[in-house]
C-alpha positions in Angstrom: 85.5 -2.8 -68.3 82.4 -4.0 -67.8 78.6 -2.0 -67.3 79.0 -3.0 -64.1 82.4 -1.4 -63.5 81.3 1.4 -65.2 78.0 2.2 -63.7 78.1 0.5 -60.2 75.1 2.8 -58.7 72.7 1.6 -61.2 70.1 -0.7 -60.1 70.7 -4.3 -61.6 67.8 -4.4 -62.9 68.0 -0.9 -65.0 71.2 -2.9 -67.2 68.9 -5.5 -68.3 68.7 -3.6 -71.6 64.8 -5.3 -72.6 63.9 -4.2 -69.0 65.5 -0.6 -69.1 63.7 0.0 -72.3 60.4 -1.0 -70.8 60.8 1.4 -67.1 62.3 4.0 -69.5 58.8 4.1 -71.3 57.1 3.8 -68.2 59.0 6.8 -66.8 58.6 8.9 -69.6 54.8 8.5 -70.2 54.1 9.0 -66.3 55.8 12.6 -66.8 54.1 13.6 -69.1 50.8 12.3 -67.6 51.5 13.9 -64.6 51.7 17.5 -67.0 48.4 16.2 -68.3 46.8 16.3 -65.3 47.3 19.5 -63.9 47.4 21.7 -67.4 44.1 19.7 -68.4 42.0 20.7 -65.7 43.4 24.5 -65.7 43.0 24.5 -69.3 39.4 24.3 -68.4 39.1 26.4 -65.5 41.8 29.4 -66.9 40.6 29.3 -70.9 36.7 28.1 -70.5 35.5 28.9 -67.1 34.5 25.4 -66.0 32.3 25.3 -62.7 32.3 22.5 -60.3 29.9 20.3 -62.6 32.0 21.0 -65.7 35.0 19.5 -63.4 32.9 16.1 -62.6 32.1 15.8 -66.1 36.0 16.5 -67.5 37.6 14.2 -64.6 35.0 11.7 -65.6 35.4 12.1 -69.3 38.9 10.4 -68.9 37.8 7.7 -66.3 34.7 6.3 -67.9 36.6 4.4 -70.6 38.0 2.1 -68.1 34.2 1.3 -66.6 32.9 0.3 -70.6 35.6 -0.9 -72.2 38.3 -3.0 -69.3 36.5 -6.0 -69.0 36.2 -6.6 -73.4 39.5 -4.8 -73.7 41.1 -7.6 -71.5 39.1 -10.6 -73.2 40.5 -9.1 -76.6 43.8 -8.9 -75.6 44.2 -12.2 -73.7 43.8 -13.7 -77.6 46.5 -11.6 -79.0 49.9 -12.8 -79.8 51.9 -9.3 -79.0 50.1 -7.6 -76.0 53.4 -5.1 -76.7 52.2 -4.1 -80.2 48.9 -3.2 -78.9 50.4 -0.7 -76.2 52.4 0.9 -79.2 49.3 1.5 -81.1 47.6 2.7 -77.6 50.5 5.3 -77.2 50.1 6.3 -80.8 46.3 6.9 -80.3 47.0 9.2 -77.2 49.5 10.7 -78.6 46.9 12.3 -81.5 44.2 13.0 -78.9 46.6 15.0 -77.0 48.0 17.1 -79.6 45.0 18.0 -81.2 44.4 20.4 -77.9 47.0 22.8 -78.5 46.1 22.5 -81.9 42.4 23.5 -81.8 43.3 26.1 -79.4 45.9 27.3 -81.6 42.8 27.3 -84.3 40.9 29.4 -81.8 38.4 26.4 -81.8 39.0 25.1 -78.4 35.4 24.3 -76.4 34.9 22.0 -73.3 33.7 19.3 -75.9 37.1 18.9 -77.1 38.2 18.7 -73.9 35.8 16.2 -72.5 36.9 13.5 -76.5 40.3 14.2 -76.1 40.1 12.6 -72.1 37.7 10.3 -73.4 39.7 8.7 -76.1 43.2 9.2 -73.9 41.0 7.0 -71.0 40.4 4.6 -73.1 43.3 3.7 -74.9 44.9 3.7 -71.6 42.2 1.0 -70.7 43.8 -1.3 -73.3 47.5 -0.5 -73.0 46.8 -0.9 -68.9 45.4 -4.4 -69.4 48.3 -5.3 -71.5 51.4 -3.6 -69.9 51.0 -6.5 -67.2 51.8 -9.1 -69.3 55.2 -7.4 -70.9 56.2 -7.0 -67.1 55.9 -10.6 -66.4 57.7 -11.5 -69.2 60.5 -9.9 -69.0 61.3 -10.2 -65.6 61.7 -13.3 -62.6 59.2 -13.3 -59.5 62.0 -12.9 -57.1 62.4 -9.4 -59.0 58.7 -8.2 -58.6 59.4 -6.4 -56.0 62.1 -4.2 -57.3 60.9 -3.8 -60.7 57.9 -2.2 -58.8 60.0 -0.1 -56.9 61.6 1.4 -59.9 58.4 1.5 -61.8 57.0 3.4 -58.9 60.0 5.3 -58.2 59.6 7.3 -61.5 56.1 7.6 -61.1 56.9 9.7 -57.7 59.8 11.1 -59.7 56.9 12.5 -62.2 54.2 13.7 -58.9 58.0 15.6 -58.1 58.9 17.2 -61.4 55.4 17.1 -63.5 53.0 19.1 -61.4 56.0 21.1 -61.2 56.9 21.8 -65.0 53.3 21.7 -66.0 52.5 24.5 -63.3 55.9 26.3 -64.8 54.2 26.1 -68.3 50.3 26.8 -67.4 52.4 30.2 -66.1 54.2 30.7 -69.7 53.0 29.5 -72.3 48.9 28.4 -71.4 47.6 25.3 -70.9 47.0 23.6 -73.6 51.0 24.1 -75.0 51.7 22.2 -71.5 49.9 19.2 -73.1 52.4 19.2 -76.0 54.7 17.4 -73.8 52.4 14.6 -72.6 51.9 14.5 -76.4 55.4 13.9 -77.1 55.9 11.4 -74.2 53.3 9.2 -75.9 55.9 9.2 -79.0 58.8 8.5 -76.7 57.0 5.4 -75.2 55.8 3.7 -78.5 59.8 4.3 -79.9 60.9 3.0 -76.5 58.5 -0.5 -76.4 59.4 -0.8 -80.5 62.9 -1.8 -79.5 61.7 -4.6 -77.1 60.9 -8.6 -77.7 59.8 -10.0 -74.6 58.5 -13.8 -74.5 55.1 -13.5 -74.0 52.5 -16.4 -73.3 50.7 -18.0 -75.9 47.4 -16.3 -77.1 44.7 -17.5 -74.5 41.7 -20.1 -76.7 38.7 -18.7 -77.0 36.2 -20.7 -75.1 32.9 -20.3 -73.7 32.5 -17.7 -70.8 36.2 -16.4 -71.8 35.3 -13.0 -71.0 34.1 -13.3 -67.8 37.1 -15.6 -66.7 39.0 -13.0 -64.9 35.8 -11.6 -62.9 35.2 -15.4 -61.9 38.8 -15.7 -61.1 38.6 -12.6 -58.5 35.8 -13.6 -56.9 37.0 -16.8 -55.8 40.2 -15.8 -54.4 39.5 -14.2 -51.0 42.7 -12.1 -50.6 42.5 -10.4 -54.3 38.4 -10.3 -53.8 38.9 -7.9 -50.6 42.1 -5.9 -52.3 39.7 -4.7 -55.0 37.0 -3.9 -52.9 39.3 -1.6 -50.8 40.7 -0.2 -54.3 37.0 0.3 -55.1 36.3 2.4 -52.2 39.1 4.2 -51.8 39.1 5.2 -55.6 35.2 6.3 -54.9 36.2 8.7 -52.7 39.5 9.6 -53.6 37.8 10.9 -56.9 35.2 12.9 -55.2 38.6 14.9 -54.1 40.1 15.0 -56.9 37.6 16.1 -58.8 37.5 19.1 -57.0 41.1 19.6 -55.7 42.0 22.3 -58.4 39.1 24.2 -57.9 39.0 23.9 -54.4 42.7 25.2 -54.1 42.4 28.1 -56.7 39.3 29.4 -55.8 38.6 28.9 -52.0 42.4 29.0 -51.0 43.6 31.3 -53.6 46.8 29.1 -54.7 47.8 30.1 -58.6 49.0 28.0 -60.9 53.0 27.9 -59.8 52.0 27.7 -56.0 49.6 24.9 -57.1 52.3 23.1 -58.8 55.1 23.3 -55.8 52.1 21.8 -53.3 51.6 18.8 -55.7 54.9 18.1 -56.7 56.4 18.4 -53.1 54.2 15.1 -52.9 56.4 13.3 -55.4 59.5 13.8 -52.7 57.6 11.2 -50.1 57.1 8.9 -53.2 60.2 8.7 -53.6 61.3 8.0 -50.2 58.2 5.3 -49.8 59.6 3.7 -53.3 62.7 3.7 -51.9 62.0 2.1 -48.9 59.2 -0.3 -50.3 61.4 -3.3 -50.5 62.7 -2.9 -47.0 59.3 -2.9 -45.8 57.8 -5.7 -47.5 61.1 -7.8 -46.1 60.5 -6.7 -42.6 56.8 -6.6 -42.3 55.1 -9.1 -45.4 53.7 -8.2 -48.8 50.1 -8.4 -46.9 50.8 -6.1 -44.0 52.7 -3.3 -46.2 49.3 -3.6 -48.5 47.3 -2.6 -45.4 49.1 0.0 -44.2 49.5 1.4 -47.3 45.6 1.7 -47.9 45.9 3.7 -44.6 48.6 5.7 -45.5 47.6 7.0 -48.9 44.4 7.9 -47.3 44.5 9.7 -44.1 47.3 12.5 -44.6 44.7 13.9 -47.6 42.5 14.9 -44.2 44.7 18.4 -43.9 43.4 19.3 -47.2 40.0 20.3 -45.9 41.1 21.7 -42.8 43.7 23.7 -44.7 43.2 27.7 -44.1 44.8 31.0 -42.8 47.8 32.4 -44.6 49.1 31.2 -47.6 52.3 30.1 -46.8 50.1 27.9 -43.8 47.7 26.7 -46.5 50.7 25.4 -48.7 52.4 24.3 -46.2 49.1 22.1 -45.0 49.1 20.3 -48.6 52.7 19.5 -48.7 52.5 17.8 -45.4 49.1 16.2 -47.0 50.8 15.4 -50.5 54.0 14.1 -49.0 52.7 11.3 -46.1 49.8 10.3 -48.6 52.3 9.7 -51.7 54.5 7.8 -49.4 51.4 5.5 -48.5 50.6 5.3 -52.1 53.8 4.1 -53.0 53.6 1.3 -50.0 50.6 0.3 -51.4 51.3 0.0 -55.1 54.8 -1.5 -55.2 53.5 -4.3 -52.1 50.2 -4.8 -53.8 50.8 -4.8 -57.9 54.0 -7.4 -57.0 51.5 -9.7 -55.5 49.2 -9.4 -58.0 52.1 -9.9 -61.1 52.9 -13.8 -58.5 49.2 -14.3 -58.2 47.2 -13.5 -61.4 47.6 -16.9 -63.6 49.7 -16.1 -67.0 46.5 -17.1 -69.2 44.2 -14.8 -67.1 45.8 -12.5 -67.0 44.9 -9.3 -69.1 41.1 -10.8 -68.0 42.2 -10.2 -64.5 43.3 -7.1 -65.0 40.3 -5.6 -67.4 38.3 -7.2 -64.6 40.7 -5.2 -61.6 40.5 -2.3 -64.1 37.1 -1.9 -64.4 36.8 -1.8 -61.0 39.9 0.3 -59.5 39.6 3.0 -62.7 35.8 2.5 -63.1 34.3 3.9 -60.0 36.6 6.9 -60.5 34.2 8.3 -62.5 31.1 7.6 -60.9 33.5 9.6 -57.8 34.0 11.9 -60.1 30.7 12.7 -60.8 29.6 12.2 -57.1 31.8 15.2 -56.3 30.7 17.5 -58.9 27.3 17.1 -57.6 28.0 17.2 -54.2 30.8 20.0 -54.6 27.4 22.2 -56.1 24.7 21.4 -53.4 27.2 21.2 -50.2 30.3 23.4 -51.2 33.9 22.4 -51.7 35.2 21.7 -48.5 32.5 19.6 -46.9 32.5 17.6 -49.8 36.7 17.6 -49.5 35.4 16.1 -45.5 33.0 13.6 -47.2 35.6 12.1 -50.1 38.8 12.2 -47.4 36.7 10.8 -44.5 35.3 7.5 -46.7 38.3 6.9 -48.4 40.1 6.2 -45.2 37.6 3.4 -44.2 38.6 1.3 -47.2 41.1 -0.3 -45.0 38.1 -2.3 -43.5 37.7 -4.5 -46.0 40.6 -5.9 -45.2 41.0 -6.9 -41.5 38.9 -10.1 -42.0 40.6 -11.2 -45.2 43.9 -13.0 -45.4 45.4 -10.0 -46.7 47.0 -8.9 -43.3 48.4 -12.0 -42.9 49.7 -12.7 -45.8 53.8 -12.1 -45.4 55.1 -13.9 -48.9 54.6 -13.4 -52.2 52.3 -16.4 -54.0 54.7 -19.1 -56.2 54.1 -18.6 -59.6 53.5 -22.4 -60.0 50.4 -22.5 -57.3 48.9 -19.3 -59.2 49.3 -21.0 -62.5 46.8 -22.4 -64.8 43.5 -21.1 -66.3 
């Protein structure tokens, strides 16, 4: 019998063995980050008593990385001959800042400080195995299967918002945080094991010639349709980290949501990202890769408006963020799987981990600077008319794209045409 016969509800693409390995990885790293980022922020409020500043400065702790180093990380990597080897050595790295929380907390040693290196080093070692993970995509998969390799990448990324806010809420409850982090830890191990038993084709090492590290940024600005995607990602990333920087807080202190209740809102989010990966393909079939990139942008934006006018009863408040995590995860998912399978046809093979430190800087750099934005703002106008401010600008990112081709744009770019570099 074949694995066909034998397993006839798996995805094809999930018994491509290379590429199974690769979305396994994938899978199991998002969990665990998704662990990570509740139990990291409660470590701080529960254990240390971190204010609303002490939350800017944590959140952007871990995003800052990708502002400094995407841009050289990408230049670096474009020259290397195994972009996979480098994301082994990235998951090693994270897996050692990540332990060493439970550890020093085990040591009675655990401070804020170690908090705000431990996200610094995890962001930017995720920098470099971000600009990377592109080119192992591309190589082991056709364009005609973007779209579906994004789903199921994006599908266990709203299988982790499901299960990891969930399960790291569950541990934050039993065991502390800083024990939850042992299995975002451990997820980094599973990951490097997981990409060791891989051996894509990967293209040649880019020369090094002059202006090689600014290739990529040239590259973006000169093609209209990616030029307004990142400014779009830009804004909405401004102001999306505004909110989250002061989610947790918000919904702890002002709404009164512990740890387990706080878990169940943000994992309830994860059941609409599964429906919108689920659904992604049919979409971009009936409606283009362009249009499902707009109204994505829309999507993941505008539900998050509930959160600030969330109040009353608790079972009204937590009802109020499950409607606002559920629509705004199924935009999110519309968005990612549409817009990162027309990025993997239109970003040339050569360029590419250029591109992306150049995307990266830009989509994970301004997180910080929202970050810090709503740590200040959060301490001179409160939490929720800050929470008004960051939901309010992120839903006019979709601006930047009504005069660009983007909304037009019904096909994926051929390979050959984006080629070259």
């Amino acid at each position: 019998m074949t694995l066909a016969g034998r397993l006839p509800a798996v995805p094809e693409l999930l018994r491509d063995r290379p590429f199974r390995r690769y979305w396994t990885a994938q899978s199991v790293s998002v969990l665990g980050d998704e662990v990570h980022r509740i139990a990291l922020p409660l470590a701080a409020v529960l254990l240390l008593g971190a204010g609303a500043g002490d939350m800017g400065l944590l959140t952007a702790a871990a995003l800052l990385p990708a502002l400094l180093f995407s841009i050289p990380a990408g230049a670096w990597a474009d020259r290397r001959h195994s972009r996979r080897r480098v994301m082994i050595a990235a998951d090693l790295g994270r897996l050692a800042a990540v332990a060493s929380i439970p550890v020093a907390y085990a040591l009675d040693a655990l401070t804020l400080t170690h908090l705000y290196a431990a996200a610094f080093a995890v962001g930017t070692l995720g920098a470099l195995f971000n600009v990377c993970a592109g080119t192992v995509y591309v190589a082991l998969l056709p364009v005609e299967r973007y779209v579906q390799g994004s789903s199921l990448l994006n599908g266990s990324r709203a299988f982790a918002f499901t299960a990891g806010p969930g399960v790291g809420g569950g541990l934050v409850q039993l065991v502390t945080a800083p024990f939850a982090l042992l299995l975002d830890a451990l997820s980094y191990l599973v990951s490097a094991l997981l990409l060791g038993r891989i051996s894509p084709a990967e293209p040649p090492p880019a020369a090094r010639g002059k202006r090689h590290a600014t290739a990529g940024i040239r590259w973006v600005l000169r093609t209209p349709a990616v030029r307004a995607c990142v400014a779009a990602t830009a804004t909405l990333n401004f102001f999306n980290f505004i909110f989250q920087a002061l989610f947790v807080l918000y919904a702890t202190e002002e709404l009164g949501l512990g740890p387990g209740l706080l878990g169940l809102a943000l994992g309830a989010g994860g059941v609409g990202g599964l429906l919108g990966a689920a659904l992604a393909g049919r979409v971009v079939a009936r409606f283009g890769v362009g249009p499902s990139m707009t109204a994505g942008f829309a999507g993941f934006s505008v539900p998050l408006t509930l959160v600030p006018l969330a109040g009353g009863p608790t079972p009204a408040v937590v009802g109020m963020l499950l409607a606002a995590e559920f629509a705004s995860s199924f935009g999110v998912m519309i968005l990612d799987i549409s817009a990162n399978s027309y990025f993997a046809a239109a970003i040339p093979d050569a360029l590419r981990s250029r591109v992306m430190g150049a995307f990266q800087t830009v989509n994970f750099g301004v997180r910080p600077l929202g970050a810090l934005a709503g740590g200040a703002l959060g301490s001179a106008l409160g939490l929720r008319p800050t929470l008004w401010v960051a939901t309010a600008g992120a839903a006019l990112s979709v601006l930047w794209l009504l005069p660009s081709p983007v909304p037009r744009t019904r096909r994926l770019p051929d390979r050959a045409a984006a080629g070259g570099g």
